[in-house]
Wavefront OBJ file of the C-alpha trace (Angstrom):
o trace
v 0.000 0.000 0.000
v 1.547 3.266 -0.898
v 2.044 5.785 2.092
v -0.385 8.794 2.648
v 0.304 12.152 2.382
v -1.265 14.355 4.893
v -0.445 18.185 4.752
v -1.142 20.301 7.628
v -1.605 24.130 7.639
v -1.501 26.732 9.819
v -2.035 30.687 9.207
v 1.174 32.346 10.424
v -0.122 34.842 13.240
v -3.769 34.622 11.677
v -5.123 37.282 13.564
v -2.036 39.891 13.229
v -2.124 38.951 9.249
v -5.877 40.355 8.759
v -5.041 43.195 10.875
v -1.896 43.991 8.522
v -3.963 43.838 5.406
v -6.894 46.314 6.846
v -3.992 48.379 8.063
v -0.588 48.306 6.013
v 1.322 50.304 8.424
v 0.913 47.646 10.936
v 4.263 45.601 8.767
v 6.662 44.735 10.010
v 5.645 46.585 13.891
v 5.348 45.084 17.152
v 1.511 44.798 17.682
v -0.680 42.410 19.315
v -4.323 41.455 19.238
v -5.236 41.179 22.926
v -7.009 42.543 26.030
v -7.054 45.184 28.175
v -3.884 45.717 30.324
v -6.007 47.386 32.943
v -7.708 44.118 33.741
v -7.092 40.350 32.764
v -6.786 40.526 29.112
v -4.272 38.049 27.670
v -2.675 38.363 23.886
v -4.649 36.558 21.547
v -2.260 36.784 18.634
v 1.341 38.515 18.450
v 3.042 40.001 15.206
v 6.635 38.443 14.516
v 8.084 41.323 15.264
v 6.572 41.244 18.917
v 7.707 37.857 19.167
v 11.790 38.724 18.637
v 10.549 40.865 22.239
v 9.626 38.063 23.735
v 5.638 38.396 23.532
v 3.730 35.026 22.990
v 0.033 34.151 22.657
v -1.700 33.260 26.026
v 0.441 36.075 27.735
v -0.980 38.539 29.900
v -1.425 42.054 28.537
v 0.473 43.140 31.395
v 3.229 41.181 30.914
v 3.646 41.692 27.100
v 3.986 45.157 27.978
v 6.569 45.117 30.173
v 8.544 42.749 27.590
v 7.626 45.203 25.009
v 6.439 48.973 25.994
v 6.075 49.789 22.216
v 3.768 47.223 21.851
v 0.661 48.604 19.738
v -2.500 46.758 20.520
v -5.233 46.022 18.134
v -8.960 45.042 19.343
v -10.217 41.537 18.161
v -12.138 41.651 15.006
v -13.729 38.048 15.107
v -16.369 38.739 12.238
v -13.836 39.540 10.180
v -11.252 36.928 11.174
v -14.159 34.045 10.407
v -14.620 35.666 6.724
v -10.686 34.891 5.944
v -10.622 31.884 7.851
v -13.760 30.362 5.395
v -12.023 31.756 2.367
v -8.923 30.242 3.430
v -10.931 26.593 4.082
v -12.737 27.108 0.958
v -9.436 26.942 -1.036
v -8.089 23.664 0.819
v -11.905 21.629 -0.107
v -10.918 22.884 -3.354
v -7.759 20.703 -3.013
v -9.022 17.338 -1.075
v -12.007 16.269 -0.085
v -10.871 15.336 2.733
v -10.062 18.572 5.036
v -10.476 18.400 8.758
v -10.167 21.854 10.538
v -8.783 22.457 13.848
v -9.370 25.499 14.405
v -10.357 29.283 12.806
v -6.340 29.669 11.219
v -5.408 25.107 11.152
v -6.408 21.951 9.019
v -5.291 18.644 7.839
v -5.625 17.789 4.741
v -5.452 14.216 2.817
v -4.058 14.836 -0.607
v -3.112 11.106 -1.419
v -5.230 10.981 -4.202
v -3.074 13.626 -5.936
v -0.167 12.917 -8.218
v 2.179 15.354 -7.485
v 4.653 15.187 -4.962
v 3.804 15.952 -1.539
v 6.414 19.131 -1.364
v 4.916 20.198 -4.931
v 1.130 20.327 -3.553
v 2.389 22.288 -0.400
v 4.205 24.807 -2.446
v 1.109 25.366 -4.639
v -0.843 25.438 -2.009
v 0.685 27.957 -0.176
v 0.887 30.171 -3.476
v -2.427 30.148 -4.026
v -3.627 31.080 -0.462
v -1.118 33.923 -0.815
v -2.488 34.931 -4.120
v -6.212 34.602 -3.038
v -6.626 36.075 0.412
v -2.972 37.427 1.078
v -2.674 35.463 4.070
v 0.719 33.582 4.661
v 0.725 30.153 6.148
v 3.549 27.431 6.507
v 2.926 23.829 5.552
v 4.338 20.560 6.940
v 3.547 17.118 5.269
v 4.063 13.615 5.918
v 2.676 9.767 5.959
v 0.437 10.547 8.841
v -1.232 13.605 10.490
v 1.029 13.245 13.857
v 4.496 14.002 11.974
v 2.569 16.457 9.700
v 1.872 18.824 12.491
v 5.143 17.711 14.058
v 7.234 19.316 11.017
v 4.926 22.286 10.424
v 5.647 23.836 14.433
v 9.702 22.667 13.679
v 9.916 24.058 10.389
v 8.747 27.501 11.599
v 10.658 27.789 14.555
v 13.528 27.521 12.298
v 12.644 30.645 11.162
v 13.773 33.896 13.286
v 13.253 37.229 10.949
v 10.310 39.060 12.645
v 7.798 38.195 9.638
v 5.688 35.430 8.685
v 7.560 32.106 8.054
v 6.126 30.835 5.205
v 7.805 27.257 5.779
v 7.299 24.504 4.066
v 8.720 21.182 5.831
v 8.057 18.278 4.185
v 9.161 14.497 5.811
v 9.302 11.568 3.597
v 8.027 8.213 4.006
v 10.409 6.522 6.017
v 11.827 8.743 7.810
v 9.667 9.471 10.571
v 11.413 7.946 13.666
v 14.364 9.798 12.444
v 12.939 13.086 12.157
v 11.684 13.357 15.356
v 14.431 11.436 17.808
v 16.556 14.216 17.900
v 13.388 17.184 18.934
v 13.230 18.138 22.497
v 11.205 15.806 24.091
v 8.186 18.557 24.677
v 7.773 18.827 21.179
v 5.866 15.625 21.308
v 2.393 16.201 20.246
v 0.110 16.094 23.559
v 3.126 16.685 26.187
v 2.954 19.489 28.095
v 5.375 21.383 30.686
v 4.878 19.127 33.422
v 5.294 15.647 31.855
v 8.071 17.059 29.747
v 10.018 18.419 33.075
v 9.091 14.727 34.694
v 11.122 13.393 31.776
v 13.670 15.485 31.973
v 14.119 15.118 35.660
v 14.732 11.245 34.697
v 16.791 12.234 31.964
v 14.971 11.854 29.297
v 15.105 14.819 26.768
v 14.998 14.278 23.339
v 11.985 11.902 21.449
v 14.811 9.546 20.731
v 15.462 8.363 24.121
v 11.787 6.900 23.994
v 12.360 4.855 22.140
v 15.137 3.262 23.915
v 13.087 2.198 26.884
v 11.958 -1.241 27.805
v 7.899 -1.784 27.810
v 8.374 -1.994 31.362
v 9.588 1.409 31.969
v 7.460 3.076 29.659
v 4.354 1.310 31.668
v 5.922 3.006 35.020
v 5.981 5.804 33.482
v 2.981 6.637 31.120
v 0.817 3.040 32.831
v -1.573 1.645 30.448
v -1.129 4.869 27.677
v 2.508 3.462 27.043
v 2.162 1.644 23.432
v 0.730 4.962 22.137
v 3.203 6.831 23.682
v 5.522 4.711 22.172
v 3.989 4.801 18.584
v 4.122 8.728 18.766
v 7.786 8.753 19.614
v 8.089 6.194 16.271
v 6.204 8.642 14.535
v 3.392 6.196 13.807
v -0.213 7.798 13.448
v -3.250 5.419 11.622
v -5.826 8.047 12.119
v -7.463 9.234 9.272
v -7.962 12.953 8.475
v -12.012 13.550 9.033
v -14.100 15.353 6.621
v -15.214 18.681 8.979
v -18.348 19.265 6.510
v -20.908 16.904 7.391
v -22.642 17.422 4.079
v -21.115 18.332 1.301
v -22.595 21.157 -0.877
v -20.193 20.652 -4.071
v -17.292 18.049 -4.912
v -14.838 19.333 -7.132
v -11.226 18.444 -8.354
v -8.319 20.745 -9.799
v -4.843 19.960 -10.651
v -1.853 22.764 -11.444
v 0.195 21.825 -14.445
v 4.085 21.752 -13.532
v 4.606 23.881 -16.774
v 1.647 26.242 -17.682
v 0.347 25.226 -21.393
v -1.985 26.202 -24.723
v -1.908 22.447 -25.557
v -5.991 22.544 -26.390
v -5.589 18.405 -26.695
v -3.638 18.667 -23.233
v -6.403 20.320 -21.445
v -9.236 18.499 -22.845
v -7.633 15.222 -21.548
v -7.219 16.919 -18.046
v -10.567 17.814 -17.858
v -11.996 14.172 -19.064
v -9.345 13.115 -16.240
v -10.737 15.819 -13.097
v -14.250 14.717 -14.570
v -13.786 11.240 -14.099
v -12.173 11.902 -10.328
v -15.372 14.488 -9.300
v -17.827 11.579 -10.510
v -16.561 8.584 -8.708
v -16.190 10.699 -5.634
v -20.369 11.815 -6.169
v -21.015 8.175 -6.777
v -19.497 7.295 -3.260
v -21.241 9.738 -1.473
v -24.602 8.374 -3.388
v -25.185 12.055 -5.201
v -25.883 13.935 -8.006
v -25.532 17.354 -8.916
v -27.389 19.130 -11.396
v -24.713 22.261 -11.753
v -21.489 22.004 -13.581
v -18.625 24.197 -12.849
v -15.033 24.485 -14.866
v -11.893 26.848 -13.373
v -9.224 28.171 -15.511
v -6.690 29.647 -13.990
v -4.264 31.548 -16.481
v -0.711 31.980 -16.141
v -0.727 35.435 -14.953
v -3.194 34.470 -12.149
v -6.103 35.419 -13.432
v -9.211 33.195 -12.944
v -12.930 32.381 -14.434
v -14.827 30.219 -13.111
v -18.347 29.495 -15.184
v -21.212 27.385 -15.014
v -24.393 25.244 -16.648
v -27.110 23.633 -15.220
v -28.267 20.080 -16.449
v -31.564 18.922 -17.628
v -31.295 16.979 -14.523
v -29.003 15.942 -11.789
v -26.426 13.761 -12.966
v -22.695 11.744 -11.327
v -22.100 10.339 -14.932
v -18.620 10.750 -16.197
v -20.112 11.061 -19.613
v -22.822 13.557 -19.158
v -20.699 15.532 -16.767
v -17.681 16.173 -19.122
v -20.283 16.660 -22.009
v -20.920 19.333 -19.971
v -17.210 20.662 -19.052
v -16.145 20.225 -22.433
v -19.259 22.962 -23.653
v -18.280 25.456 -21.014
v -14.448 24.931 -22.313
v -15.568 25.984 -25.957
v -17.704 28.945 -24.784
v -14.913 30.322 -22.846
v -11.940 29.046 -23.359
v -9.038 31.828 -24.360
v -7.291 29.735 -27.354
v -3.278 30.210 -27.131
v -3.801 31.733 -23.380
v -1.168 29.929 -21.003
v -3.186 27.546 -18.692
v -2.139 27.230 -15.427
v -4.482 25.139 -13.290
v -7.801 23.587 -14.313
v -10.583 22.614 -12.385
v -14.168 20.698 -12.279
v -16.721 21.087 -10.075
v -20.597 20.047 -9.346
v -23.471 21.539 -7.180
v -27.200 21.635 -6.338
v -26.271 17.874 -5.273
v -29.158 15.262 -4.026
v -29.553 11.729 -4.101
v -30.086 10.496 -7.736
v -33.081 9.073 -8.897
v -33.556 5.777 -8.048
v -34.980 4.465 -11.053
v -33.967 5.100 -14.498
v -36.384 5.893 -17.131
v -38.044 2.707 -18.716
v -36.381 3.625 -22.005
v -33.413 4.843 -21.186
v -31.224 1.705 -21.829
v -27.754 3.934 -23.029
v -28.559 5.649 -19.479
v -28.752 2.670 -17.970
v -25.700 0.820 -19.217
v -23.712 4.122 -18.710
v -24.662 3.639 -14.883
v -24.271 -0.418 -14.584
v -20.562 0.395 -16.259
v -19.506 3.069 -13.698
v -20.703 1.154 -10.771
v -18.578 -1.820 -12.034
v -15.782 -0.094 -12.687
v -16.051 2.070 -8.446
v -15.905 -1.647 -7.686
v -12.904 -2.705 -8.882
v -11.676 0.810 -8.094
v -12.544 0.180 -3.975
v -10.944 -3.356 -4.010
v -7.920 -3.328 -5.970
v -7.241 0.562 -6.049
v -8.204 4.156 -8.000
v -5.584 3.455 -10.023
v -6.314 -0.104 -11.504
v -8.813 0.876 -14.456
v -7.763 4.635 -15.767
v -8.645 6.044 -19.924
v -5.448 6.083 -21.887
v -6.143 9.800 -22.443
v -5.944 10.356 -18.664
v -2.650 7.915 -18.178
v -1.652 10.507 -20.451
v -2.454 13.771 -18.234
v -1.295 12.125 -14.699
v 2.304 11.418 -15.974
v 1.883 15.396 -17.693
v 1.345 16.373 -14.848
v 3.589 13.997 -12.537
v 6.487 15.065 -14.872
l 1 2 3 4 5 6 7 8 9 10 11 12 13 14 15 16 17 18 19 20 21 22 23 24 25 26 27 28 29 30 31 32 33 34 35 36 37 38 39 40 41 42 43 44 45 46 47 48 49 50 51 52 53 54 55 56 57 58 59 60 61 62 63 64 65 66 67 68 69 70 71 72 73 74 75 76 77 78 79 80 81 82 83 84 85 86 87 88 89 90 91 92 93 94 95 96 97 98 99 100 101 102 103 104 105 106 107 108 109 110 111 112 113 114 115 116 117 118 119 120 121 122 123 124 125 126 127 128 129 130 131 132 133 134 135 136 137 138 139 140 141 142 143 144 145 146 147 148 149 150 151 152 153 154 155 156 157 158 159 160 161 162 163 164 165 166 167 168 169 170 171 172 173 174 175 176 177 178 179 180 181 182 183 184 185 186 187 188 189 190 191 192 193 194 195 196 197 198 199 200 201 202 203 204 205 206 207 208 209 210 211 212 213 214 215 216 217 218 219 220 221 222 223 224 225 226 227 228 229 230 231 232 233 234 235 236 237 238 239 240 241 242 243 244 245 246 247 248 249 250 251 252 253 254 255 256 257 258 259 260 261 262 263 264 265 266 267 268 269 270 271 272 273 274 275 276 277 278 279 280 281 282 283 284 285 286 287 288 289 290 291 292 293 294 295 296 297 298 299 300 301 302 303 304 305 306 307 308 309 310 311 312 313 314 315 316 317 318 319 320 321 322 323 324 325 326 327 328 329 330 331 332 333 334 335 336 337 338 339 340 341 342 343 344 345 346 347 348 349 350 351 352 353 354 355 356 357 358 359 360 361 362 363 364 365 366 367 368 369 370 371 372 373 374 375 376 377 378 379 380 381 382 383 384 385 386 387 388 389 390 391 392 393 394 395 396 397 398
């Protein structure tokens, strides 16, 4: 079974970021989004350049002050911090399906269904969230969501300059245990202070030296918790990333080309390939949408995205790319460099559950695409795929 590849992201100083972009001449100062000092008010969210001060999140006002007297404080703006926090959530569904947020500025996502390398999806990623909403994040990927999140909070500590970090710290399959045997033992996900200074009071202080303990120790220790314990230190984590929307109102699939192109045949067989990928997904989830959406995004960055409605709602891979393919010719900029493509569907339900009495082609269409899921779920996405769309994957693996 080939390894996963789990990205997690995290908005560099979410809050101070919207605050710079309302307010430009907020760059590059020490400011903080926090409470009063007159009373109990801790900082919710500290610029970079507070940070090289010394200010933190969860630090009294007070306090913060005293590290920094400069400090400029900003009032919360939660209204608008949800708005960017959506947009920014909007664009990683977009990516995956699979997206579990954390919290208003942090998400998992599952991108093992996409071809490109894991360090390639983070970088475009991270582009387009700049290019989009202007808000910087940092990226860490792995096999598994533990190391994920492990390597995003190490990559951007590496990173002193009093702005946003914008890392990207990618750990391959593999290498796990050897990532994280050298990090100070309270980098472990779910240690805090006080079982990290236990440790190091027994001289334990780096992930490593885990590892190195007999069962029997780590049961003193950690009592009936221990294997897990264990497993974390290995940087072994089997939980899946969870869909956070319960429901989903569209399914779509893009892709970014490694080298932007005009090649009409090129993008045609992309779009029968990202048609094919939305369908089977609908067909899992037991919908059908009745709104078809294409994105073309050019090399410059510009974007359309346009749409047409179906005579019914519909999870063929036929019917749907009919429809893709009509909203290509309509709008379409011949020669124009393509850089990403995408397809998407909406107004979903639950299909009809009985074809029309006629409708044989209809029928057979459906019987063949519910055959072909089925090999698909027991022997991989991968084991039936069109020539045309071998074609696109190793475009745009290469």
């Amino acid at each position: 079974m080939m390894p996963r590849k789990i990205l997690h992201l995290d908005l560099d100083a979410f809050f101070c970021s919207v605050e710079e972009l309302l307010d430009p001449s907020l760059a590059g100062k020490a400011f903080a989004v926090g409470g009063n000092p007159q009373g109990r008010g801790v900082i919710a969210s500290c610029s970079y350049a507070a940070r090289m001060k010394g200010v933190r999140s969860a630090m009294p006002t007070s306090r913060a002050l005293q590290l920094c007297p400069e400090l400029l404080l900003i009032r919360h703006n939660h209204r608008l911090y949800g708005k960017y926090s959506d947009e920014v959530m909007s664009i990683l569904r977009d990516t995956s399906p699979l997206v579990e947020q954390v919290s208003v500025d942090e998400a998992f996502l599952d991108v093992s269904d996409l071809p490109q390398p894991l360090r390639m999806i983070a970088i475009e990623l991270q582009k387009r969230v700049d290019a989009e909403t202007h808000m910087p994040c940092s990226l860490g990927g792995a096999s598994n969501k533990l190391v994920a999140k492990m390597a995003n909070d190490y990559g951007k500590r590496q990173i002193r300059t009093g702005k946003a970090p914008r890392a990207i710290t990618i750990v391959e399959p593999g290498d796990e245990q050897a990532f994280l045997a050298p990090l100070d033992i309270q980098a472990l996900w779910g240690f805090g202070p006080k079982t990290a200074d236990k440790l190091r009071q027994r001289g334990i202080n780096r992930i490593g030296q885990l590892t190195e303990l007999s069962d029997f120790e780590l049961r003193a220790f950690f009592g009936n918790h221990y294997s897990e314990i264990l497993d974390r230190a290995k940087g072994i984590d089997t939980r899946p990333v969870y869909d956070s929307e319960q429901e989903p109102k569209s399914v779509s699939n893009e892709t970014t080309y490694y080298s932007d192109t005009d090649d009409l045949e090129q993008i045609k067989e992309t779009l029968r390939w990202l048609s094919d990928k939305v369908c089977y997904r609908l067909r899992k989830h037991n919908l059908a949408g009745s709104c078809v959406q294409i994105k073309i995004r050019y090399s410059d960055f510009s974007t359309i995205t346009r749409q047409k409605m179906l005579p019914q709602p519909s999870n063929l891979d036929d019917e749907i790319f009919d429809a893709v393919m009509d909203l290509l010719r309509d709008h379409l900029t011949v020669g124009r460099q393509v850089r990403l493509l995408g397809v998407g569907v909406t107004k979903l339900e639950q299909p009809a559950n009985q074809l029309s009495l006629w409708d044989d082609s209809a029928k057979k269409k459906s019987q063949l695409s519910e055959a072909i899921d089925s090999l698909k779920d027991k022997y991989g996405k991968e084991i039936i795929i069109r020539a045309s769309a071998m074609k696109t994957k190793n475009q745009i693996d290469h």
